[in-house]
Backbone as numpy.savetxt, mean C-alpha at the origin, in Angstrom:
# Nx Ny Nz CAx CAy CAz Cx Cy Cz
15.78 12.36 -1.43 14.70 12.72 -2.36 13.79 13.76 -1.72
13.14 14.69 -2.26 12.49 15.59 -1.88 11.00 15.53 -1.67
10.60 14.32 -2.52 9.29 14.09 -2.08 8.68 13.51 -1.08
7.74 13.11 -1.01 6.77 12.40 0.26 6.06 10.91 -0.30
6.38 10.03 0.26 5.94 8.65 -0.25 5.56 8.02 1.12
3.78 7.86 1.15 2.91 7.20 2.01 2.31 6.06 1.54
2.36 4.96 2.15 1.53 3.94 1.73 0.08 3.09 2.93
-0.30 2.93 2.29 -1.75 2.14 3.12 -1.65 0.95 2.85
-1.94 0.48 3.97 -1.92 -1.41 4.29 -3.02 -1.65 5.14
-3.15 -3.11 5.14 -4.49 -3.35 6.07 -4.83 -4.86 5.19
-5.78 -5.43 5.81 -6.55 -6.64 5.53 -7.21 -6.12 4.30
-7.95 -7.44 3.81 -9.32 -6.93 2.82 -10.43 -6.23 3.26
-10.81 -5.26 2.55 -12.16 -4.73 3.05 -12.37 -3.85 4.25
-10.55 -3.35 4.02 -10.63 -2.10 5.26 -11.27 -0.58 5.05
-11.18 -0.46 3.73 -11.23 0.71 3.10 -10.04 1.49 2.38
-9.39 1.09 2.26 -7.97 1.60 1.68 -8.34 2.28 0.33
-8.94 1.94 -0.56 -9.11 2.50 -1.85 -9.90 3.83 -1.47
-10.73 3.99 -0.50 -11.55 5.29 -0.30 -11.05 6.30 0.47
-10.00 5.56 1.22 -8.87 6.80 2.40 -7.87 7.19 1.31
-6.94 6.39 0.34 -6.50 7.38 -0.58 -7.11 7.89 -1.48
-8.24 8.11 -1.74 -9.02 8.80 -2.74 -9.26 10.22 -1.68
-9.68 10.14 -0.56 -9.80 10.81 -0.17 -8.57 11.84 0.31
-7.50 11.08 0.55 -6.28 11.67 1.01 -5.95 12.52 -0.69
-6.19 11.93 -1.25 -5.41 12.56 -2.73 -5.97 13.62 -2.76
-7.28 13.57 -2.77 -8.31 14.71 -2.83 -8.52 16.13 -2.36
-7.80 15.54 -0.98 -7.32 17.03 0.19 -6.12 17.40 -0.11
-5.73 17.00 -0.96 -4.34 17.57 -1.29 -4.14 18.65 -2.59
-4.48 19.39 -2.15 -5.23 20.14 -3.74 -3.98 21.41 -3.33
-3.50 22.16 -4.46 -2.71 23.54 -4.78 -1.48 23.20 -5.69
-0.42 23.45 -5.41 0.98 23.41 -6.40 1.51 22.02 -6.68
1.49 21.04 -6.12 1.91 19.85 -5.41 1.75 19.04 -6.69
2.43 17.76 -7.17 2.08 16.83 -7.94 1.39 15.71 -7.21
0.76 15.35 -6.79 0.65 14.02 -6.29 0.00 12.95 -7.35
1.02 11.72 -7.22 0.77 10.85 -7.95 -0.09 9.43 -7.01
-0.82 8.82 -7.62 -1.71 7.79 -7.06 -1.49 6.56 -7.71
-0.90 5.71 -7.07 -0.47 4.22 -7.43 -0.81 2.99 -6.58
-0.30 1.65 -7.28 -0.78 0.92 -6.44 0.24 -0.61 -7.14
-0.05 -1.38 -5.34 0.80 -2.33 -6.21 0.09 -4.08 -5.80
-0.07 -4.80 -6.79 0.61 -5.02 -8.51 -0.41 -4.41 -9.04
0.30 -3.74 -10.13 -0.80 -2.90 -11.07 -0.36 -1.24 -11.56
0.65 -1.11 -11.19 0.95 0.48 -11.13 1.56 1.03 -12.41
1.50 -0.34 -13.18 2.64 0.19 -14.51 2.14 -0.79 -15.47
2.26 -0.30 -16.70 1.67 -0.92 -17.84 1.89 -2.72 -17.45
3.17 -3.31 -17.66 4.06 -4.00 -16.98 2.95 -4.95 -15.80
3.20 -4.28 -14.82 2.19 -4.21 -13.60 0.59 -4.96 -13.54
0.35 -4.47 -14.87 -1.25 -4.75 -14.61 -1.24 -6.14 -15.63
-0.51 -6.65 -16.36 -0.57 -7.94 -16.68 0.20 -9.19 -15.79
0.92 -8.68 -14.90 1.47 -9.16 -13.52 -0.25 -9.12 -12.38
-0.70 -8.27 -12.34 -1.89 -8.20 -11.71 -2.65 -9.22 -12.02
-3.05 -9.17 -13.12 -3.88 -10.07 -14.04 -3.45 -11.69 -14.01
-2.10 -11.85 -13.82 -1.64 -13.43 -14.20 -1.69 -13.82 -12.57
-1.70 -12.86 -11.56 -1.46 -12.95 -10.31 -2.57 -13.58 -9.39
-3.30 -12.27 -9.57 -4.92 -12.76 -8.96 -5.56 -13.06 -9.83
-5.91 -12.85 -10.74 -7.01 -13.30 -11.52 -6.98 -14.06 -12.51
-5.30 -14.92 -12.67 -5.55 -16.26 -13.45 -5.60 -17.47 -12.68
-4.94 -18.77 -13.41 -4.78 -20.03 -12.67 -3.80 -19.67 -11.25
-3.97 -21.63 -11.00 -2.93 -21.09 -9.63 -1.88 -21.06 -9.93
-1.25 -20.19 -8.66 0.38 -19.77 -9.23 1.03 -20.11 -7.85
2.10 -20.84 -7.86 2.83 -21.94 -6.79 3.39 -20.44 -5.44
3.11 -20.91 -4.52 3.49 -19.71 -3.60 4.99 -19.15 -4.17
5.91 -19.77 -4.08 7.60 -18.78 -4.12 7.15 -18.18 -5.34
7.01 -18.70 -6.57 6.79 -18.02 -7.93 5.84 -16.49 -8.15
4.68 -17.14 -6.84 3.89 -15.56 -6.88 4.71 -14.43 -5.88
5.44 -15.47 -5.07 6.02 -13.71 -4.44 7.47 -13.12 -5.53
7.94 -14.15 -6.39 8.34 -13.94 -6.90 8.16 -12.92 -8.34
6.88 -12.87 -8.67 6.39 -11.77 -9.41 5.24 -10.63 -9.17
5.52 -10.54 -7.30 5.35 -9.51 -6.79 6.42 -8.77 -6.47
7.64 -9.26 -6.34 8.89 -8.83 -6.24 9.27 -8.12 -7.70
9.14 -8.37 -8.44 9.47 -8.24 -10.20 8.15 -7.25 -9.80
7.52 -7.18 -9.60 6.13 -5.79 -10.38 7.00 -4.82 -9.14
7.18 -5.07 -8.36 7.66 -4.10 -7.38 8.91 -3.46 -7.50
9.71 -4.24 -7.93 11.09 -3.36 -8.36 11.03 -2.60 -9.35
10.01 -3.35 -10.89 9.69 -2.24 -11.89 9.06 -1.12 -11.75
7.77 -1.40 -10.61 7.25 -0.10 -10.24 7.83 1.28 -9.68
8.78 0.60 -8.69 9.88 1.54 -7.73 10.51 2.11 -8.53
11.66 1.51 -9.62 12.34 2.00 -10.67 11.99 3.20 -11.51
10.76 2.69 -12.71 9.80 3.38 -13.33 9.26 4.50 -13.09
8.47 4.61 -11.83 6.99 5.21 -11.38 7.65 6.02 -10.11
8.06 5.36 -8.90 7.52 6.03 -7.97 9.00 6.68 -7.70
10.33 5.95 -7.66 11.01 6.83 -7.50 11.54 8.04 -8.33
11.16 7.91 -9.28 11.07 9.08 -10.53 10.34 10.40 -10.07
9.19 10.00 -9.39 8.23 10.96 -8.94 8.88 11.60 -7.47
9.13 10.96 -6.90 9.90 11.92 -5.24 11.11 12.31 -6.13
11.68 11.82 -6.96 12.96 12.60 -6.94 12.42 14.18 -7.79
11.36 13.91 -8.21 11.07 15.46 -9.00 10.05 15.96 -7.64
10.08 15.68 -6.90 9.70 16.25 -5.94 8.18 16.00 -5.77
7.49 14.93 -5.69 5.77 14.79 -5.89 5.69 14.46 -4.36
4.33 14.08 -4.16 3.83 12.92 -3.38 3.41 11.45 -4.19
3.45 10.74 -3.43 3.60 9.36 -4.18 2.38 8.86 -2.63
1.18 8.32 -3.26 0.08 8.05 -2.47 -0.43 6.76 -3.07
0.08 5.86 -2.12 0.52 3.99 -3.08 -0.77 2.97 -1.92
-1.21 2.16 -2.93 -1.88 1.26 -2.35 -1.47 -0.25 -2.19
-0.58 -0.54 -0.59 -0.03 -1.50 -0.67 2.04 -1.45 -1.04
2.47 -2.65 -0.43 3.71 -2.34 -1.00 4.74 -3.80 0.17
5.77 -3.30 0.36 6.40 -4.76 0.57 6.08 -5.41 1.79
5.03 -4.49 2.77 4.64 -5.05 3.96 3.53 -5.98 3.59
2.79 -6.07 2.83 2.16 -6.92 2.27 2.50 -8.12 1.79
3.21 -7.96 1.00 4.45 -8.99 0.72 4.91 -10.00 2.03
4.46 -9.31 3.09 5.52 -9.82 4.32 4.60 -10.74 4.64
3.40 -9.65 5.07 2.00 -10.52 5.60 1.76 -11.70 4.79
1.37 -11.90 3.66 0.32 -12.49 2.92 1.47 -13.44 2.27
2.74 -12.69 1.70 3.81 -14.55 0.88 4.55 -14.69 2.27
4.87 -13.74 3.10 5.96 -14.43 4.09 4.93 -15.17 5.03
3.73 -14.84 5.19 3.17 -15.16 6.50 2.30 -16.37 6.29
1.07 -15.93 5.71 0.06 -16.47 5.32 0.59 -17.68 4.26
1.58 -17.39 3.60 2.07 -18.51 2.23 3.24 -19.59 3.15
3.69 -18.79 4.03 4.51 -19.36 4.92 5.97 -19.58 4.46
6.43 -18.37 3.32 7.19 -18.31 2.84 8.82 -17.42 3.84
8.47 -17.34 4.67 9.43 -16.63 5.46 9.86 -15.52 5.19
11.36 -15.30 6.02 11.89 -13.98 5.97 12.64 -13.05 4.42
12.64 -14.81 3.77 13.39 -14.53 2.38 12.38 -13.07 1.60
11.29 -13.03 2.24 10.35 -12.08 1.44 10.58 -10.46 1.04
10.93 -10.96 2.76 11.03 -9.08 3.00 12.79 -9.07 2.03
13.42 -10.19 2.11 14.63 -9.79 1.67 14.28 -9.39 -0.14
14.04 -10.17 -0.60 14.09 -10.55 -1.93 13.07 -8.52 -2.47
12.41 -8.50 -1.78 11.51 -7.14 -2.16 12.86 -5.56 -1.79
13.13 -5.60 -0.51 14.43 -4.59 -0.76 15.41 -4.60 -1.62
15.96 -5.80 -1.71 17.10 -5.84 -2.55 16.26 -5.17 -4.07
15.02 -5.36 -4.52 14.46 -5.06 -5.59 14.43 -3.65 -5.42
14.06 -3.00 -4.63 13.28 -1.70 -4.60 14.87 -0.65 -3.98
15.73 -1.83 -3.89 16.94 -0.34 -3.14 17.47 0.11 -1.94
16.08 -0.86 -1.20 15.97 0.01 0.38 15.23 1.01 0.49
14.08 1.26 -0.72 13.14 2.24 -0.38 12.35 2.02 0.21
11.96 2.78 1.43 10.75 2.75 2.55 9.99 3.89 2.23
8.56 3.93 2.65 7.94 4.77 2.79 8.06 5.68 4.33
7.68 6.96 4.15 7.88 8.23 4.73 6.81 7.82 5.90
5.53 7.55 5.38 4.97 7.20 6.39 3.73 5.59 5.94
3.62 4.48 6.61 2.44 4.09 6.61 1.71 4.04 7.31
0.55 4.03 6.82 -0.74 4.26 7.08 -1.40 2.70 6.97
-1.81 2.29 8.22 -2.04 0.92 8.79 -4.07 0.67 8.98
-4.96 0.95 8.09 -5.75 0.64 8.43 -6.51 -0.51 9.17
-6.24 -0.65 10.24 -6.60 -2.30 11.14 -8.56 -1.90 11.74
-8.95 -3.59 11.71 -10.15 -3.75 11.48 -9.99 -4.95 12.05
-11.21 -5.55 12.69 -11.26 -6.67 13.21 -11.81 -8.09 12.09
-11.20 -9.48 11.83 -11.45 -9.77 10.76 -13.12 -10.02 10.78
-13.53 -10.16 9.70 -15.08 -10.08 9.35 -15.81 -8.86 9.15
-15.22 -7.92 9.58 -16.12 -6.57 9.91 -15.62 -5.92 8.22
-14.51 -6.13 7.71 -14.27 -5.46 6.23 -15.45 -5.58 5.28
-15.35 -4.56 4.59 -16.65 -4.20 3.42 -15.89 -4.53 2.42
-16.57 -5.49 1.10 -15.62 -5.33 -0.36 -16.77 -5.65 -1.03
-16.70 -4.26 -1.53 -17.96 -4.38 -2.75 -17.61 -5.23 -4.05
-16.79 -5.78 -4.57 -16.51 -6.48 -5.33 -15.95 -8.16 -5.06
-15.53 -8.62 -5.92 -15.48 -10.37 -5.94 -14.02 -10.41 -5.43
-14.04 -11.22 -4.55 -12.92 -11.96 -3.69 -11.79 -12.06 -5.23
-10.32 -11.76 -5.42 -9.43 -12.56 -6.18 -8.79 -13.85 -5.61
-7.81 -14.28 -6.16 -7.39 -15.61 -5.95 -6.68 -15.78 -4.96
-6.13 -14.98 -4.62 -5.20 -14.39 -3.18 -6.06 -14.35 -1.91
-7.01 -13.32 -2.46 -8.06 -13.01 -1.37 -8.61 -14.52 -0.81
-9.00 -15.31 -1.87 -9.86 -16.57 -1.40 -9.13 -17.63 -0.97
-7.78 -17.65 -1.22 -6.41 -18.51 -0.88 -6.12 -18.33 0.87
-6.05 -16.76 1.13 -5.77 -16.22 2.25 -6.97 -16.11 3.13
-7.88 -16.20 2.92 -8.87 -15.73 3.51 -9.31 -16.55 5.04
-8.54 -18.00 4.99 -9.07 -18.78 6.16 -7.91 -17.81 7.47
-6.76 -17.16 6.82 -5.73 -16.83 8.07 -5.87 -15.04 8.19
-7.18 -14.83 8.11 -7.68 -12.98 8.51 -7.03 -12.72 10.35
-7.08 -13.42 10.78 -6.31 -13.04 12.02 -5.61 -13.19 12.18
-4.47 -14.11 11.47 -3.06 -13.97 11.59 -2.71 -12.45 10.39
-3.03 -12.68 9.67 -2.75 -11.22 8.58 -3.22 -9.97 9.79
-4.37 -9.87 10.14 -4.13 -8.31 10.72 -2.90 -8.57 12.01
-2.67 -9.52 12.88 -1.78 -9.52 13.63 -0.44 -9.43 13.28
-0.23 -9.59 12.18 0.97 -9.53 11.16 1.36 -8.28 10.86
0.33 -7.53 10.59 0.32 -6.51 10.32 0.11 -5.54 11.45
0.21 -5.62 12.42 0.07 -4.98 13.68 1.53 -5.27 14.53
1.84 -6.39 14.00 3.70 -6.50 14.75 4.46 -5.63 13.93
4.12 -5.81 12.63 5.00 -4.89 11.86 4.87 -3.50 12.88
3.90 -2.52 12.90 3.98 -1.08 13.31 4.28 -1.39 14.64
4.52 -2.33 15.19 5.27 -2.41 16.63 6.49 -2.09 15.78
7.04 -2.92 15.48 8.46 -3.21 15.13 8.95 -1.62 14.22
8.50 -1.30 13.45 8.70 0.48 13.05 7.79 1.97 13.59
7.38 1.94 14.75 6.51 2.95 15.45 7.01 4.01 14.59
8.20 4.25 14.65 8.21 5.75 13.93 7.81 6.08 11.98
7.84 4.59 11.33 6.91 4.70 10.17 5.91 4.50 9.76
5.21 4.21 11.26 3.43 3.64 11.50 2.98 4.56 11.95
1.43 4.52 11.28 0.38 5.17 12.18 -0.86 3.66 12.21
-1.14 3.61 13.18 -2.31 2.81 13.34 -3.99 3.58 13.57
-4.48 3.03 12.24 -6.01 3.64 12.50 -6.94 2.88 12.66
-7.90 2.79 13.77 -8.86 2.53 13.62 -10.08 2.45 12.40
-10.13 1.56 10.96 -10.79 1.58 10.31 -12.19 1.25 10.49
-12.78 0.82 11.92 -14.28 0.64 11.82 -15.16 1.90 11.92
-14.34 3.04 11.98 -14.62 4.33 12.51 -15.40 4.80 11.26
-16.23 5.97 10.72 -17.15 6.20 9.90 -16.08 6.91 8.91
-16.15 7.04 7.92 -15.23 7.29 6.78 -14.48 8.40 7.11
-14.75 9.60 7.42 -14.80 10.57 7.77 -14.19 10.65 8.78
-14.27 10.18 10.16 -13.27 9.96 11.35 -12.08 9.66 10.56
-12.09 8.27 10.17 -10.67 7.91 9.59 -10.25 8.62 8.33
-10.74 9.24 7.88 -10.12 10.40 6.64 -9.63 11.52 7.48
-9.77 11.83 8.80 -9.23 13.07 9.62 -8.29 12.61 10.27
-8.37 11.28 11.20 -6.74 10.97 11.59 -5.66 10.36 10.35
-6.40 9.96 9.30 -5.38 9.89 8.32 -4.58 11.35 7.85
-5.24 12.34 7.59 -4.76 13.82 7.45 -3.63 14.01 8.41
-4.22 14.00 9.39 -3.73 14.73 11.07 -2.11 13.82 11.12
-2.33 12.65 11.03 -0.71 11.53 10.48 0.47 12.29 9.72
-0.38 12.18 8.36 0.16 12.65 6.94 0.76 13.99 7.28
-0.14 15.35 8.13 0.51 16.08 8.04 1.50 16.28 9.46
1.78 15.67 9.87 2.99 15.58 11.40 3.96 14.82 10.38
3.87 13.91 9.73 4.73 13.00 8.68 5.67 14.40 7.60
5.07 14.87 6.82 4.62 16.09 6.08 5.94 17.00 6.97
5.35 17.50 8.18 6.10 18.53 8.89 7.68 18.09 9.23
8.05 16.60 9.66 9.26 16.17 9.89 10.18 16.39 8.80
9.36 16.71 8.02 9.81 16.58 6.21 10.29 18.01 6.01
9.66 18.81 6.82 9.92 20.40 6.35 8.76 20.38 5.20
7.71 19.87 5.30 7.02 20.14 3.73 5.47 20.79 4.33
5.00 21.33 3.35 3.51 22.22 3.44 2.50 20.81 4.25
1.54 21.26 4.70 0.46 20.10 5.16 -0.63 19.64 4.17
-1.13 19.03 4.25 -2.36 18.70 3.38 -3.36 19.71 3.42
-3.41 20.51 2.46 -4.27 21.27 2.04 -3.85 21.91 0.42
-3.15 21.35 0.09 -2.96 21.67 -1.58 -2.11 20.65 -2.39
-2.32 20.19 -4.06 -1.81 19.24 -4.67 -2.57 19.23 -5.92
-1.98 18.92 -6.71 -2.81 18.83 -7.79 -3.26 16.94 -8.04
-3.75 16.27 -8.45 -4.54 15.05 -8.36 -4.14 14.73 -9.89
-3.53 13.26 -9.44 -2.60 12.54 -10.33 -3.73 10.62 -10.53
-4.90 10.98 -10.64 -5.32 9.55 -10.36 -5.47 8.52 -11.60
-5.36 7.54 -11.43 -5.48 6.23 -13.27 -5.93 6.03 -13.23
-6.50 5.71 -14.77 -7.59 4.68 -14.72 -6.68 2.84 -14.74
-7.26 2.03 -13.45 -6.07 0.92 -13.41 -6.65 -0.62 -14.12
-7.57 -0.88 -15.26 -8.13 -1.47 -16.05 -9.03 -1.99 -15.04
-7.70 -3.34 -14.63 -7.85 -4.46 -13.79 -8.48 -4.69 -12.94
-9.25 -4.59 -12.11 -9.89 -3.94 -10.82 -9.45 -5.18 -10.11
């Protein structure tokens, strides 16, 4: 595929929603870049969002089970449609999450990571982007969801979770320091993206045209 597909991961309250706003943003000239996120990225998606976090409880296998289902429709649908016409694809979240939070935190195991490839194909992202933070120190201007408040007693096993992962793939990790002032971490996020970018043979971040949704659900 010809395009570029980056994703951001991290705990709650790292900043992730404001580093791809910002990443999308610097990407301004010929370029499509599309801005997604997962659960939520597709019509589909955002009533999966909705039944997910923000209804009753939903039995651990069953919820990774229709994070797996929003994720294969999304991949299908949305994002691989978009690299194959050649975009950027600038995603919030994706099966490493999945790993952390139903394999780890739910204590659902390795079946996680399986059950999410077999959905998506074997699509990986080009590069992620690992915002790590020490737990407590995250900002979230809005109300905890059901996930969030479920998970919330195991914040140090999730960022450590998420820190073995970019051991375990160095060459599809970048690790950033998110306590850094927005701005620091919006420049080593760039400086990543475009060494990621260059392996690719592709232009650097400095042109794109801005693909962003409105995603109801918040």
């Amino acid at each position: 595929m010809s395009g570029f597909f980056v994703v951001f991961e991290g705990g709650d309250g790292v900043g992730k929603t404001t580093q791809i706003d910002r990443l999308a943003q610097a990407m301004r000239g010929d370029r499509e870049v599309v801005v997604t996120r997962e659960p939520g990225g597709t019509p589909l998606g955002q009533q999966l969002r909705q039944a997910i976090m923000h209804g009753d409880h939903v039995a651990p296998r069953a919820e990774a089970l229709l994070y797996a289902a929003d994720r294969a429709h999304h991949i299908a649908t949305k994002v691989r449609p978009a690299l194959e016409r050649g975009a950027v694809v600038v995603q919030d979240r994706y099966i490493d999450s999945s790993i952390v939070y139903q394999g780890g935190a739910r204590g659902l195991g390795e079946e996680v990571e399986r059950i999410s490839t077999w959905g998506t194909e074997g699509l990986l992202p080009d590069l992620t982007v690992l915002l790590d933070m020490e737990p407590g120190e995250g900002r979230l201007d809005r109300e905890l969801d059901r996930v969030e408040r479920e998970t919330g007693e195991y914040k140090a096993l999730i960022r450590q979770a998420f820190l073995d992962l970019a051991r375990r793939e160095p060459e599809r990790y970048v690790v950033i320091d998110a306590a850094q002032s927005i701005d620091a971490v919006a420049g080593h996020v760039r400086e990543a993206v475009n060494v990621a970018l260059g392996a690719k043979g592709l232009p650097g971040v400095a042109g794109g045209n801005l693909a962003v949704e409105p995603w109801g659900t918040p």
